[in-house]
C-alpha positions as CSV (number, residue, x, y, z in Angstrom):
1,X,0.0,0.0,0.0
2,X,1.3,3.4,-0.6
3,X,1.0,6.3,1.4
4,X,-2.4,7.1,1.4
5,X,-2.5,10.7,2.2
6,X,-2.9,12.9,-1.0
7,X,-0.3,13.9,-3.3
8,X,0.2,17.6,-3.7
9,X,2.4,20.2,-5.5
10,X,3.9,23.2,-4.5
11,X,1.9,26.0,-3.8
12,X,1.9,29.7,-3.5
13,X,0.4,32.5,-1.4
14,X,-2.3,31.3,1.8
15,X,-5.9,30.0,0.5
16,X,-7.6,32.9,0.1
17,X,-10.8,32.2,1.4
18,X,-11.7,31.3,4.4
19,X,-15.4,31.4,6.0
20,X,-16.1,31.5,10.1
21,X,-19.8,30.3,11.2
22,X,-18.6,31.2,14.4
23,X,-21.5,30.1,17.6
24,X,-21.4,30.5,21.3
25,X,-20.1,27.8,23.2
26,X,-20.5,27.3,27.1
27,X,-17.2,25.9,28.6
28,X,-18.5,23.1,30.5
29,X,-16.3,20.7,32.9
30,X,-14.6,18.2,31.1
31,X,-15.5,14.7,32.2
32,X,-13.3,12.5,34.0
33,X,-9.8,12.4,33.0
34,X,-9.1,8.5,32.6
35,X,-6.8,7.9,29.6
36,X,-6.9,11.4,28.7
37,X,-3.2,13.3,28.1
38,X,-2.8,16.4,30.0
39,X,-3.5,20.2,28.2
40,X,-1.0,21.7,28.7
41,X,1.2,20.4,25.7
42,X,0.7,18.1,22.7
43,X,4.2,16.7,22.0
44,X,3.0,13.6,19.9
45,X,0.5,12.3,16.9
46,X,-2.2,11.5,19.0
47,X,-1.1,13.3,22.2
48,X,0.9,10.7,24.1
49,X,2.4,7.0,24.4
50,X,-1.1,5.5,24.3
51,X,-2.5,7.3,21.3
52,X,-5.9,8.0,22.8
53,X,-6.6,11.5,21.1
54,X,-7.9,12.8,23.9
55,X,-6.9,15.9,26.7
56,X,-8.3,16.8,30.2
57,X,-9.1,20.6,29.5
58,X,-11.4,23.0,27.2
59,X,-11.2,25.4,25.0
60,X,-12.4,29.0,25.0
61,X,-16.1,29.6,24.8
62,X,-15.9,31.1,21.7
63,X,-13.3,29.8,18.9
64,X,-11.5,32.3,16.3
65,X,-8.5,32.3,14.4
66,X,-5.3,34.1,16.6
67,X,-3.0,33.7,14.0
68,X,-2.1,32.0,10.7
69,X,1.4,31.2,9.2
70,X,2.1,30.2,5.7
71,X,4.4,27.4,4.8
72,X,6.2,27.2,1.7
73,X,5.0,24.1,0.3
74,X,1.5,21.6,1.3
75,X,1.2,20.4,4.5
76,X,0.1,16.7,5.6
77,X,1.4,16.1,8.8
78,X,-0.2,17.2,12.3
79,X,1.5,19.7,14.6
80,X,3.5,18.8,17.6
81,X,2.7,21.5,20.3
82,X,5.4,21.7,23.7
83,X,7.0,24.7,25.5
84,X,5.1,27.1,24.0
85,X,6.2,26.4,20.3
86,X,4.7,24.3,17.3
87,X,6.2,22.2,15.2
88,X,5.0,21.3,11.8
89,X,6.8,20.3,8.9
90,X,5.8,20.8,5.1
91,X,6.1,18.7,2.0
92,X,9.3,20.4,1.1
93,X,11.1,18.6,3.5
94,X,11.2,21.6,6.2
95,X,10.4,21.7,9.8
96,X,9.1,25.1,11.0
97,X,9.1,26.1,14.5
98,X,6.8,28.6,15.5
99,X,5.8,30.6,18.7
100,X,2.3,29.7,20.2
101,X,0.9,33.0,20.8
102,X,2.0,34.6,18.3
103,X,2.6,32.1,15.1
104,X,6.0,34.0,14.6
105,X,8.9,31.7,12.6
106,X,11.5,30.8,15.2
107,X,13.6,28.8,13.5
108,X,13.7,25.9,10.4
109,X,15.3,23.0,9.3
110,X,15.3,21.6,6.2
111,X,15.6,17.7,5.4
112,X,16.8,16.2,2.1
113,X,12.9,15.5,1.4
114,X,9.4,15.3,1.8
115,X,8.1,15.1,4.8
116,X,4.5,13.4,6.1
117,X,5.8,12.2,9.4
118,X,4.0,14.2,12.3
119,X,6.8,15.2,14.6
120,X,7.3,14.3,18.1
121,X,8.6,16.6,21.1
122,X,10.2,14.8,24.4
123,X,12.7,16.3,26.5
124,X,13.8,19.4,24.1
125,X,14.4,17.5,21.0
126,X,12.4,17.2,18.1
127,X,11.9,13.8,16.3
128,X,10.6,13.0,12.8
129,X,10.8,10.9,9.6
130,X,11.0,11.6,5.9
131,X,9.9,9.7,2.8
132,X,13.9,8.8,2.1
133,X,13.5,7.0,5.6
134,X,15.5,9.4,7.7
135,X,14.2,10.2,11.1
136,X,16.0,13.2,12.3
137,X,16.4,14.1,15.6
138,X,16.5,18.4,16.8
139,X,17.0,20.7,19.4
140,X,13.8,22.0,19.9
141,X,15.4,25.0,21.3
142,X,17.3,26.1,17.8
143,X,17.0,23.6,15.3
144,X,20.4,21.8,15.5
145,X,20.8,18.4,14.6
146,X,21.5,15.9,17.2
147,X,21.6,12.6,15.4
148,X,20.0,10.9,12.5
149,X,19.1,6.9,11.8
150,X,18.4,5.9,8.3
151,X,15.9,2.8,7.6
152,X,15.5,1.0,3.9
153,X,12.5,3.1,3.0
154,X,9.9,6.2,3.8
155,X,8.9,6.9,7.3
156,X,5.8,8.0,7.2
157,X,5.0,6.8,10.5
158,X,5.5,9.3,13.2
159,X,8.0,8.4,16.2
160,X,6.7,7.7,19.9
161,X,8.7,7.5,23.2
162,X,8.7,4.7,25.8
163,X,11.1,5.5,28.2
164,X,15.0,5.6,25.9
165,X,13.0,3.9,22.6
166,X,11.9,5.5,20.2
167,X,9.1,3.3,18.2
168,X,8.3,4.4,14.9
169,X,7.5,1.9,11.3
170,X,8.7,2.3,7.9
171,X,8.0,1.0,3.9
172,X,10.5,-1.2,4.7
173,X,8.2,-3.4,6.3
174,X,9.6,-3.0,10.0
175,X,9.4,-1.7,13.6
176,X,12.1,0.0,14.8
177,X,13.5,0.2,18.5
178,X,16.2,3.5,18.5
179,X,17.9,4.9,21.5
180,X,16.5,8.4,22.1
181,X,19.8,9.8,23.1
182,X,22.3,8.8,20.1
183,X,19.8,6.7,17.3
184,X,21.3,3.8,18.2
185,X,19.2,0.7,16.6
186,X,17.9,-1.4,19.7
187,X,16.0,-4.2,17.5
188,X,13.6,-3.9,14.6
189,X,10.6,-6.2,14.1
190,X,9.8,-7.1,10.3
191,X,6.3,-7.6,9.2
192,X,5.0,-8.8,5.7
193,X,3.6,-5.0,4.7
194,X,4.4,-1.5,4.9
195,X,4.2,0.2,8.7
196,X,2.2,3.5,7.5
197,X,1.0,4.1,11.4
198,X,1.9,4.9,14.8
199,X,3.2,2.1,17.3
200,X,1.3,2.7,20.6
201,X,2.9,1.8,23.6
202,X,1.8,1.1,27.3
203,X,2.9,-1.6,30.0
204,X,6.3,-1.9,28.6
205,X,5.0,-3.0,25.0
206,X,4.7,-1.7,21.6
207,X,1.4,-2.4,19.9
208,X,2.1,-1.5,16.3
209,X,-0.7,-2.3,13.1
210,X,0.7,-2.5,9.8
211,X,-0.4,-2.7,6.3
212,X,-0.2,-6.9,6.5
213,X,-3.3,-6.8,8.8
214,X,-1.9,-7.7,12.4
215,X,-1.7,-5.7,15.6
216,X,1.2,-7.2,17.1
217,X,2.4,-6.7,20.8
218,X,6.3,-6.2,21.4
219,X,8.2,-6.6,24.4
220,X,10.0,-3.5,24.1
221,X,12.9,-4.8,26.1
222,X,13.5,-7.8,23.9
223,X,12.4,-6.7,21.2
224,X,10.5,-10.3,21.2
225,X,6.8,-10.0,19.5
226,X,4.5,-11.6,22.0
227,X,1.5,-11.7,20.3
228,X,0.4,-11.8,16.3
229,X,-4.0,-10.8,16.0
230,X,-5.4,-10.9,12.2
231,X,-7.7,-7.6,12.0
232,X,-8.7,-8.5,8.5
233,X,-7.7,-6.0,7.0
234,X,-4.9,-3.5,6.2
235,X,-4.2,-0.5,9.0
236,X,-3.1,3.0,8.0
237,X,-4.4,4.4,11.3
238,X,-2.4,4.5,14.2
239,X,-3.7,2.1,17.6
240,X,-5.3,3.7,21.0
241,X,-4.5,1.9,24.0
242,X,-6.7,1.9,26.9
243,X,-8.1,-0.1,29.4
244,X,-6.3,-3.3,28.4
245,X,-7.7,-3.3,24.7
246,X,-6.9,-2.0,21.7
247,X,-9.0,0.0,19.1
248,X,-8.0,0.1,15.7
249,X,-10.2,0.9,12.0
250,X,-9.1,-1.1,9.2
251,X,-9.4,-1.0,5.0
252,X,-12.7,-3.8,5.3
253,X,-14.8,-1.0,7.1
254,X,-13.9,-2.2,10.4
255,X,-13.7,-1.0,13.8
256,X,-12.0,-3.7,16.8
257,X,-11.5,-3.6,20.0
258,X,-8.6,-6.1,20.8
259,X,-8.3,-7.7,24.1
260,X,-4.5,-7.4,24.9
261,X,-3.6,-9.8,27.6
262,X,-5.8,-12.3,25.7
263,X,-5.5,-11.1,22.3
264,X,-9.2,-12.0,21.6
265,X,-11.2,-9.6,19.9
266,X,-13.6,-8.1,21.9
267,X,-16.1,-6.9,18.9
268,X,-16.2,-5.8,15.1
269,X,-18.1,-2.8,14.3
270,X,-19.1,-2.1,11.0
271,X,-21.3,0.8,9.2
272,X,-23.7,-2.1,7.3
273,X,-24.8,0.0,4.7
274,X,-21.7,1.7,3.5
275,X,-18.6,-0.4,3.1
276,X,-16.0,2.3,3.0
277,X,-12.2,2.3,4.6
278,X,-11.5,3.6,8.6
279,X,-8.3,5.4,7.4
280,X,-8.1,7.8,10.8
281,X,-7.0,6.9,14.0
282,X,-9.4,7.1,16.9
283,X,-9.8,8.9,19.6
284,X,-10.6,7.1,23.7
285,X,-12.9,8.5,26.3
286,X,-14.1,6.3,29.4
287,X,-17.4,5.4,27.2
288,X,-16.7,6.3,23.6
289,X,-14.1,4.9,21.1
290,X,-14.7,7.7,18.0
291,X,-13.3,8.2,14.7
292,X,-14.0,9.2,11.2
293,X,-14.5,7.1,8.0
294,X,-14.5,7.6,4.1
295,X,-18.3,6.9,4.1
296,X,-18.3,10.5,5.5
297,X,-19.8,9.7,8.8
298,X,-17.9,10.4,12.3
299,X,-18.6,7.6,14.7
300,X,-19.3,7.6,18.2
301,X,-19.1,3.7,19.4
302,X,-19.4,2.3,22.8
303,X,-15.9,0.6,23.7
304,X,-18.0,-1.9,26.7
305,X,-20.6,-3.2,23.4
306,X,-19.1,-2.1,20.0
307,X,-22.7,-0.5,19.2
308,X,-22.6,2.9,17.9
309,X,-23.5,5.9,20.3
310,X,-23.9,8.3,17.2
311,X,-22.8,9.7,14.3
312,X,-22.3,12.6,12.4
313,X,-22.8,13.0,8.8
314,X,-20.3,15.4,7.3
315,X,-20.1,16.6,3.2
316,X,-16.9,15.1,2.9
317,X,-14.4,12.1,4.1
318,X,-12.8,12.2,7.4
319,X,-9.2,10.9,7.2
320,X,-7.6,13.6,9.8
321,X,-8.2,11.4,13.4
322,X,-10.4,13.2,15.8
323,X,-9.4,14.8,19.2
324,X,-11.3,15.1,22.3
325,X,-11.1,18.0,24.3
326,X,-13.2,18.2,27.7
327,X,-17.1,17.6,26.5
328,X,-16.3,18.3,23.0
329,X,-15.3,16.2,20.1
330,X,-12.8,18.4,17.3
331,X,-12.8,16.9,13.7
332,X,-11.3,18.1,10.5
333,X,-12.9,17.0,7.0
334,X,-11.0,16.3,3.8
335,X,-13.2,19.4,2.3
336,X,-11.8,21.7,4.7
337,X,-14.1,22.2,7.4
338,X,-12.8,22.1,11.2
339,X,-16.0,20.8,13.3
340,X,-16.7,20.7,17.0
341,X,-19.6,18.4,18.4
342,X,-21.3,17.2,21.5
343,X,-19.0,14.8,23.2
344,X,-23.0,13.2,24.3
345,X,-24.8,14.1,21.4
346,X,-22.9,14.3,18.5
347,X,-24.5,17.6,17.5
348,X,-22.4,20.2,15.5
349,X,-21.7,23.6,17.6
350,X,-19.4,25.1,15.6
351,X,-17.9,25.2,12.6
352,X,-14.9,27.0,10.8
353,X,-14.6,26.4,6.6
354,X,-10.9,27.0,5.1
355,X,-11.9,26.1,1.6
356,X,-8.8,23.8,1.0
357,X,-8.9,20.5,2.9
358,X,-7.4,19.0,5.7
359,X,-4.8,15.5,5.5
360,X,-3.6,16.8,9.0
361,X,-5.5,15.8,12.1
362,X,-6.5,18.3,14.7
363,X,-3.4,19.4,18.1
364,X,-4.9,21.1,21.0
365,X,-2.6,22.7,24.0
366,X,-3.3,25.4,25.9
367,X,-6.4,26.8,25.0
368,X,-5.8,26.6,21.9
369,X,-6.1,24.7,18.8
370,X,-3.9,24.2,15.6
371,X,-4.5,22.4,12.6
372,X,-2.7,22.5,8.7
373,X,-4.3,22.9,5.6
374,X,-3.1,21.3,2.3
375,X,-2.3,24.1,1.0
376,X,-0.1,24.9,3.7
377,X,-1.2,27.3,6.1
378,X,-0.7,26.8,9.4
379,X,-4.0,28.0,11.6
380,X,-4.4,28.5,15.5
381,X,-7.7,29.0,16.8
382,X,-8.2,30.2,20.3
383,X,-10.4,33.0,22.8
């Protein structure tokens, strides 16, 4: 399978349109915390180690763009937020570093190519790959280059942390293990398909899903894969871990929960009158296991039954993987709409149309959210 996000060319100036239906919403208390990452930063893909696409906060009552920067070439990749800066890179093979309040350019770093990889901050350095399968490793603080490790082929698969190891897949049809601190290889696992995703982690394991149609769990030690589940179909999503289980949408219009210890699966959902591919990554509450499909619907399913909760119908696809923040559910549409729904309900409160479309998924910190168009311009919404 290749890379499934879309293939662009170089543009110009900033889209030149873009439409607020701004409405008034109440900040409510978020719900128990749970899995959920804390708000303060969003250093990773889906927020943290576990993928769950969800924070512990809110966001201003009522949303508006702060700020908006223009890359140089298409974006695809979703921003990494720590420390007050964001970290986005472009198509063109550069990372830009940019201020939080302000959207001002700090610094940039240019790699030999293009770049889908979402980036990953830990510690004051900045990790990613790039489609010549080069992860890179930065100071966060000025751009210099630490260290780099070179696979066979594209990483397209953004990095996560687990203590010194940094997981991340690549085309080359493995999992790799790298020391944090020098690139070191540790071990690499090899799979029969590409590694497009995200390898969670949690309990001293890796749980990556790959394009041959297994969730495995490594012993991130060893490097020893403990466990092997057929999904039934190939995974260009990334995992969420929580509660024991993993949830993960597949290419066969398929949503599963995976029993880890056990590696039974738990239950299949499936929209039965559209068969269309799960392409984003979901997003875990305490109740709800969410993501969007290509049939155009965002769904809401219950992780204790697999039945669905809700769902939204949107005008277009939903590849960018949804993030939940407080009682609020933020989604991004391949026709360029950013949405925010009822955590409960599924009802749209507010909506913000770019009029370009969105391969990035949604990054909230601080009160504020930022989120990539394909036509490159970086845009942070806040109060």
């Amino acid at each position: 399978m290749h890379s499934d996000t879309h293939s662009r060319t170089r543009r110009g100036t900033a889209t030149g349109r873009l439409v607020a239906a701004l409405l008034p919403l109440a900040i409510l208390a978020a719900p128990p915390a749970g899995a959920r990452e804390a708000a303060d930063a969003w250093p990773a893909f889906r927020g943290g180690p576990a993928q769950v696409g969800a924070v512990a906060g809110s966001l201003p009552a009522e949303l508006e763009p702060v700020w908006t920067f223009q890359a140089d070439f298409d974006i695809e990749s979703t921003a990494a937020i720590s420390d007050g800066r964001v970290f986005v890179p472009s198509l063109d093979g550069t990372l830009y570093a940019l201020s939080l309040a302000t959207g001002e350019e700090l610094w940039r770093y240019a790699a030999e190519t293009e770049v889908k990889s979402s980036p990953l901050v830990a510690d004051g350095v900045v990790y990613f790959g790039d489609e010549g399968g080069t992860l890179h490793a930065l100071s966060a603080a000025d751009g210099a280059l630490r260290w780099t490790f070179t696979a066979e082929a594209a990483i397209t698969s953004s990095a996560n942390l687990s203590g010194d190891c940094l997981l991340f897949g690549s085309y080359d049809g493995f999992v790799y293990c790298v020391d944090r601190g020098d690139g070191a290889l540790r071990w690499k696992v090899g799979t029969d398909g590409y590694v497009h995703g995200t390898p969670g982690s949690v309990d001293g394991s890796a749980v990556p899903a790959g394009c041959d149609g297994h969730l495995r769990v490594i012993d991130l030690d060893s490097g020893e894969v403990t466990s092997s589940v057929p999904l039934g179909g190939y995974v260009g999503g990334s995992p969420a871990l929580a509660g024991g289980r993993a949830y993960v949408g597949t290419f066969e219009n398929e949503v599963l929960a995976v029993d880890l210890p056990t590696s039974d699966v738990v239950w299949r959902y499936t929209n039965p009158d559209r068969h269309f591919a799960f392409y984003s990554s979901p997003a875990v509450t305490d109740e709800l296991v969410i993501l969007g499909g290509r049939d155009k619907l965002l769904h809401a399913i219950e992780r204790d039954t697999g039945r669905a909760r809700w769902t939204y119908q949107a005008d277009a696809r939903i590849d960018a993987s949804p993030v939940v923040v407080g009682d609020r559910v933020v989604a991004a549409t391949d026709d360029g709409v950013v949405l925010i729904l009822s955590l409960e309900s599924g009802e749209e409160t507010w909506r913000f149309e770019t009029g370009s479309g969105f391969a990035a998924s949604p990054a909230v910190a601080g009160e504020r959210l930022v989120i990539s168009t394909l036509d490159g311009l970086v845009i942070c919404f806040g109060g």
